[in-house]
N, C-alpha and C positions, 0 to 999 in steps of 0.2 A: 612386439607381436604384429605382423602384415598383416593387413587386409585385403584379401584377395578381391580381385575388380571384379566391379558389379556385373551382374548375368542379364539378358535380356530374358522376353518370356522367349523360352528357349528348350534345348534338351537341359534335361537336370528338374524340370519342375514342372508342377502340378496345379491343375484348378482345383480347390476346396470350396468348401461351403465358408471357409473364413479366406479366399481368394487365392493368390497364387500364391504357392511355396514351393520351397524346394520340396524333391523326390523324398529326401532322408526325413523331412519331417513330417506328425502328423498333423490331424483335427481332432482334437481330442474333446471329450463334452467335458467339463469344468467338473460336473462330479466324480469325473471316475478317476481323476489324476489329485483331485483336494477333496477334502473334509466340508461340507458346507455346514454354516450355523448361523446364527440371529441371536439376539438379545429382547430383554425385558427392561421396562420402569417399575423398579417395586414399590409398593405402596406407600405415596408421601405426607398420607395419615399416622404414620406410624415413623418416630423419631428414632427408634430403633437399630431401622434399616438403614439408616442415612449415616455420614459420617465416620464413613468404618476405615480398614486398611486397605481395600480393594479399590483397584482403580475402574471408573466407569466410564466409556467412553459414550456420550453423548452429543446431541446439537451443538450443546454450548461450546465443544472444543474441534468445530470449524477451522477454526485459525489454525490448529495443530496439527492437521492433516495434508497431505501433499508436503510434506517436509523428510520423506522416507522415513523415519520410526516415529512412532507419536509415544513419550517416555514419562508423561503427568496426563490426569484429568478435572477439568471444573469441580467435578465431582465424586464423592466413594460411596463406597457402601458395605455394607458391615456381611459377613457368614448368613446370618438373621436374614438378610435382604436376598439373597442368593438363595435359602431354604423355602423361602415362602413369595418366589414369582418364577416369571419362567425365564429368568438371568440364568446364563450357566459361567464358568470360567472357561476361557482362551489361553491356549497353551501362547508362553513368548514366541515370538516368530511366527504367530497367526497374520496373514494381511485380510484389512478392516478395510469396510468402500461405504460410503453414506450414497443410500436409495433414496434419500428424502431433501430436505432443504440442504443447498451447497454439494445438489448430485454431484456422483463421480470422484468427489475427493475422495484419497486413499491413503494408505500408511503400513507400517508393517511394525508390530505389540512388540515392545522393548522387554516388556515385562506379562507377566500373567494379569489378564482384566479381562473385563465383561465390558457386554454393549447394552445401548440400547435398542429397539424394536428397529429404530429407523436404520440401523446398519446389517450390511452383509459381512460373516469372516468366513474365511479358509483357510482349516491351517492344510496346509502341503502333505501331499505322501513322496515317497518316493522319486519317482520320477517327476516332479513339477521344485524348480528353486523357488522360495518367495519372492526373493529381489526379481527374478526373473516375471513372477506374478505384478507384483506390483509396477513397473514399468511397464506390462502390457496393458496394467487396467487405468494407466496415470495415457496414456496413447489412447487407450479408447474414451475420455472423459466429455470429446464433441459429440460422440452417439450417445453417451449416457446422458446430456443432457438433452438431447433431439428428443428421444423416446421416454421420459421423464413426462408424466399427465398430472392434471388436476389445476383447479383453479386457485387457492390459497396455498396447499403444501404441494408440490410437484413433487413426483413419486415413481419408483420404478417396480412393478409389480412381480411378485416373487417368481410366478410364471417365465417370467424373463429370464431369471436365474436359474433354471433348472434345465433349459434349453441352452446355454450359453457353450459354447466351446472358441478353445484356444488354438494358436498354432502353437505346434510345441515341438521344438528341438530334440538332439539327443541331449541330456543333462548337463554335458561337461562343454556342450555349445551354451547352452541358457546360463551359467556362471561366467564363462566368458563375457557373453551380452551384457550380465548384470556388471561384472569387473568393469567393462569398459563405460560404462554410464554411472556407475560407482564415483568412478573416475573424475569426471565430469563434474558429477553433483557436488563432490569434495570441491570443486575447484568455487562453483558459487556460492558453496556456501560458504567460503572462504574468502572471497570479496566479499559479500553482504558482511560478515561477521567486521572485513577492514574500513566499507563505509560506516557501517555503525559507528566504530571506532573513531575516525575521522571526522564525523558529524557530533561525536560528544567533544573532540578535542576546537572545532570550529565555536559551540555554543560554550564552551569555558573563554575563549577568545573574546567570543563579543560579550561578556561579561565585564571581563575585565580592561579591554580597547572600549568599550562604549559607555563605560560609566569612570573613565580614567583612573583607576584603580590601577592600571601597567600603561605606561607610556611611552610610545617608540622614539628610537632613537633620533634626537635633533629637535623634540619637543619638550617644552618645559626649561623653565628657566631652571638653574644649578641650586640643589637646596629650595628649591620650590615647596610652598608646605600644599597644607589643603581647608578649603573651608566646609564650614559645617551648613548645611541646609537642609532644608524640610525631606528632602531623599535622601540624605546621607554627605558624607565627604566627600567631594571633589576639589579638583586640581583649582587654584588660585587663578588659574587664566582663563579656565569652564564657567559658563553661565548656566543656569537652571530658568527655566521659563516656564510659563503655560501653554499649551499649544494654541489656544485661545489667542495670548498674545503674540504669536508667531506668524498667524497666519489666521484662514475665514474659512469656515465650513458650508458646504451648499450639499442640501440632501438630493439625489438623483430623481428622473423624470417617471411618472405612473401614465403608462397608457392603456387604450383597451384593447382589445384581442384584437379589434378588427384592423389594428393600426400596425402589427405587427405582419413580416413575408417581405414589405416594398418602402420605398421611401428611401434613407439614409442607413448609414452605419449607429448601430448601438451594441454599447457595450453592457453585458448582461453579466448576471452574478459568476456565473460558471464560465465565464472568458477570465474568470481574474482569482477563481478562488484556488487558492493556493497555489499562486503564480507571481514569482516575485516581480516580473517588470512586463510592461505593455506596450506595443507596438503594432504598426501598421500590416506586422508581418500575419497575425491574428485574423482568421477569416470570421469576420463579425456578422451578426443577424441584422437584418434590416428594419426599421420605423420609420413611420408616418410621422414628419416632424417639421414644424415650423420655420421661419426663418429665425423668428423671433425666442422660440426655444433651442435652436443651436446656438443662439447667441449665449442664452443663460446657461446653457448644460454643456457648455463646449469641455472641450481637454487641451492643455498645452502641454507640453514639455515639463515635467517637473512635479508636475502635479501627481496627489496620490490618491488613492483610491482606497475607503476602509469599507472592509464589510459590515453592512447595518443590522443582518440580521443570519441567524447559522441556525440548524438546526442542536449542532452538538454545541456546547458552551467555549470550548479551544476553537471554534472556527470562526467568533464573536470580532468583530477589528482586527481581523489577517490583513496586511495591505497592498497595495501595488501600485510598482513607481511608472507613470506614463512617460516613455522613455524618446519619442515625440513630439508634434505637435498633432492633432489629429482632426482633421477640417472637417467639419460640417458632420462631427459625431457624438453623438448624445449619449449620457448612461443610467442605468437603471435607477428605480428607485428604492432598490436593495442596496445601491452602493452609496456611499458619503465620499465627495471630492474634500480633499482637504491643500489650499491652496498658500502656501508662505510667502512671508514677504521678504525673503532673498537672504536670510542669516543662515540655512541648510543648502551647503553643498549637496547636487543633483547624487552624486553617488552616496556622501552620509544619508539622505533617505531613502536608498533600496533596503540599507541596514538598519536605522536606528530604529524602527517602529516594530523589528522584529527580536529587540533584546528580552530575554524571560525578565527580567522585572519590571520592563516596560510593560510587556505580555502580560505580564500577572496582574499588575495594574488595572489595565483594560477591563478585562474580565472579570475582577472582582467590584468594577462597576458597571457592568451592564445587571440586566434586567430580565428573567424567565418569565415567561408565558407558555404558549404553545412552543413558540420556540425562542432563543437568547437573543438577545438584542440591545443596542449601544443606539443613543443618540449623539444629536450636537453636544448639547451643552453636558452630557460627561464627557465629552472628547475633550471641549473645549479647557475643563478643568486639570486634564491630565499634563503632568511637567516633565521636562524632556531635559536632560545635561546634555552638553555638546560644548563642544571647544568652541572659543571666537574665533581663532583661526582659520580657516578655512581647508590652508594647505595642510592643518591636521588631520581635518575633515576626512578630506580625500587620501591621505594615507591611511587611515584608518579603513577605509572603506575597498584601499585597494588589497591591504592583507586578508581582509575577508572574502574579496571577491575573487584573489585567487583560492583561497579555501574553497569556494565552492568550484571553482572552474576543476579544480583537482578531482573531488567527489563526483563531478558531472561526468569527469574521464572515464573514473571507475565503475559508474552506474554503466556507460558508457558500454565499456570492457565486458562488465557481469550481463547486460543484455544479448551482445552479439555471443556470449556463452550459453545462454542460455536458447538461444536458436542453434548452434551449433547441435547441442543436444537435443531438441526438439526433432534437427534431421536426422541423427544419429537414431535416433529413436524409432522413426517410419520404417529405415534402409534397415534396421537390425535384427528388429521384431516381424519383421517380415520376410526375414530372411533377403530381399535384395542387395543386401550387401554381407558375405560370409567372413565371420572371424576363424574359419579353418580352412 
């Protein structure tokens, strides 16, 4: 199918109150081409209501929105709950937009459900497609949350919605629109579904490469057994340690506000949270810092970095390998330097502190408060296997590290896809670019 080339403002089109469009199309107000509705919370005094066969869409299924159909909800609700609030049922193929926290997200009912208060639906008439709705309302989700008020829940007020109008096409233009971003969206959602894929078959890997459970080719003596230790079997040539005895923990620097803007390079929690390696390339904040404390809080090469404290409990000792030396830079007091003394290949530790049972480890030694948190000395206690070898090490480390270069391609891949269709999106829904 051509795409015929784009028209300037020109003959053929028209200023609207929703800007220019073509001649052929209109401004249509949103009621007079859809159904408008809203939902209820039914009463969660009454057990009742709750836990039925009906799907409710709520706050809680954010995450399920912006993915074109939304097909499950956190929560149900029984006939009961639908008779006694002012929940109604939404025919399948209604599209759902949240006015309230996580504005602007949108979706289009797989199935027949109900909302609650905090959303808009519409189911379609005639002349409006929903795909074709929902890509125009998934396009406008930077105004929805411009015009979005309130101080705790930001909110778009129903006033809004009664005044709203579309551009809209002739029908069998708006399926077209939809076909060709259809299109599209199949495509990332078909990489996301391969990195997923990819990234379960990488943490099976470092499973089995980092606690020598599978061993590559060229390592391991012939008929090699395994010995039994306090984490389980490993290979006859593998050491099991304490990270204690590996290496010296130094907890990072606490300064006051007013030492933070000028001074030196510092490295702060969120330079390194959930980033596996650190470099000079990283534009770091600046502190007010001694000579004598760059001495004690310096970074070299090799060194790593664990998180001392997270809010969420998986984000407890994530680490990061200082892939440098980094002169005259100090780091926070959020982070724990953990420095060895020369038995882990530079590349074995961008991987080994990130294996799930290493992980798991960690985690199930730290510490809740307000929020999760790892000292020295449980760090210090936690045991590491690793080959003495070294050039295992680094084989080990280079099949990983291409597993990730591969997934980085495909993220890669699925981002410039997904700006592909962001343009595709402005030029189509606007009509600047015609698919007849």
């Amino acid at each position: 199918m051509a795409i015929a080339s784009q028209k300037t403002k020109r003959p053929g089109y028209k200023q609207t109150e929703v800007g220019v469009i073509p001649e052929d199309w209109n401004a249509e107000l949103m009621d007079s081409v859809a159904k408008r509705g809203s939902g209820h919370t039914p009463d969660k005094q009454h057990p009742e209501y709750w836990d039925g066969d009906i799907k409710w869409i709520s706050l809680k299924d954010s995450d399920r929105l912006d993915e074109l159909y939304i097909c499950d909800t956190a929560a149900t609700i029984t006939p009961a709950g639908i008779a006694n609030s002012s929940a109604i049922m939404h025919a399948a193929g209604t599209v759902v937009l949240s006015r309230d926290a996580g504005v602007g997200k949108s979706a289009i009912m797989r199935d027949a459900m109900a909302v609650s208060q905090h959303f808009m639906a519409w189911l379609c008439g005639p002349r409006l497609d929903n795909h074709f709705l929902y890509y125009w309302l998934q396009s406008k989700k930077s105004e929805f949350e411009r015009i979005a008020f309130g101080n705790t829940i930001k909110t778009i007020g129903l006033p809004y919605f009664k005044k709203l109008k579309i551009p809209l096409p002739p029908l069998h233009e708006q399926q077209m629109v939809a076909a060709a971003l259809n299109a599209v969206g199949a495509l990332i959602s078909g990489l996301d579904q391969l990195i997923a894929k990819k990234r379960d078959i990488k943490t099976a890997a470092m499973q089995q490469l980092l606690t020598g459970k599978r061993r590559l080719p060229g390592f391991g003596r012939a008929k090699a057994g395994f010995k039994v230790k306090e984490i389980g079997a490993i290979p006859e040539e593998w050491e099991v340690k304490a990270l204690g005895e590996l290496g010296q923990f130094k907890n990072g620097i606490n300064k006051d506000k007013e030492d933070f803007g000028h001074g030196f390079p510092f490295v702060n929690l969120l330079d390194v949270f959930g980033i596996p390696k650190v470099s000079s390339d990283i534009d770091f904040g600046l502190v007010n810092s001694s000579t004598a404390e760059r001495k004690l809080y310096e970074l070299r090469k090799g060194d790593v970095l664990f998180v001392r404290s997270s809010v969420k409990p998986d984000g407890v000792g994530l680490s990061t390998l200082v892939q440098e030396d980094l002169p005259d830079t100090v780091f926070s007091g959020f982070l724990i330097r953990y420095r060895d003394s020369g038995q882990l290949a530079l590349e074995y530790k961008e991987h080994c502190f990130g294996e799930t049972g290493f992980r798991g480890k960690l985690i199930a030694i730290s510490t809740i408060s307000a929020n999760t948190n790892i000292n020295q000395n449980a760090l210090k206690g936690l045991q590491l296997a690793f080959p003495t070898d070294k050039r295992e090490q680094k084989a080990i480390a280079a099949v990983l590290s291409d597993m990730d270069a591969y997934i980085a391609a495909l993220e890669s891949r699925r981002d410039k896809t997904r700006a592909i269709k962001q343009g595709m999106m402005q030029q189509l829904l606007t009509g600047k670019i015609r698919l007849v």
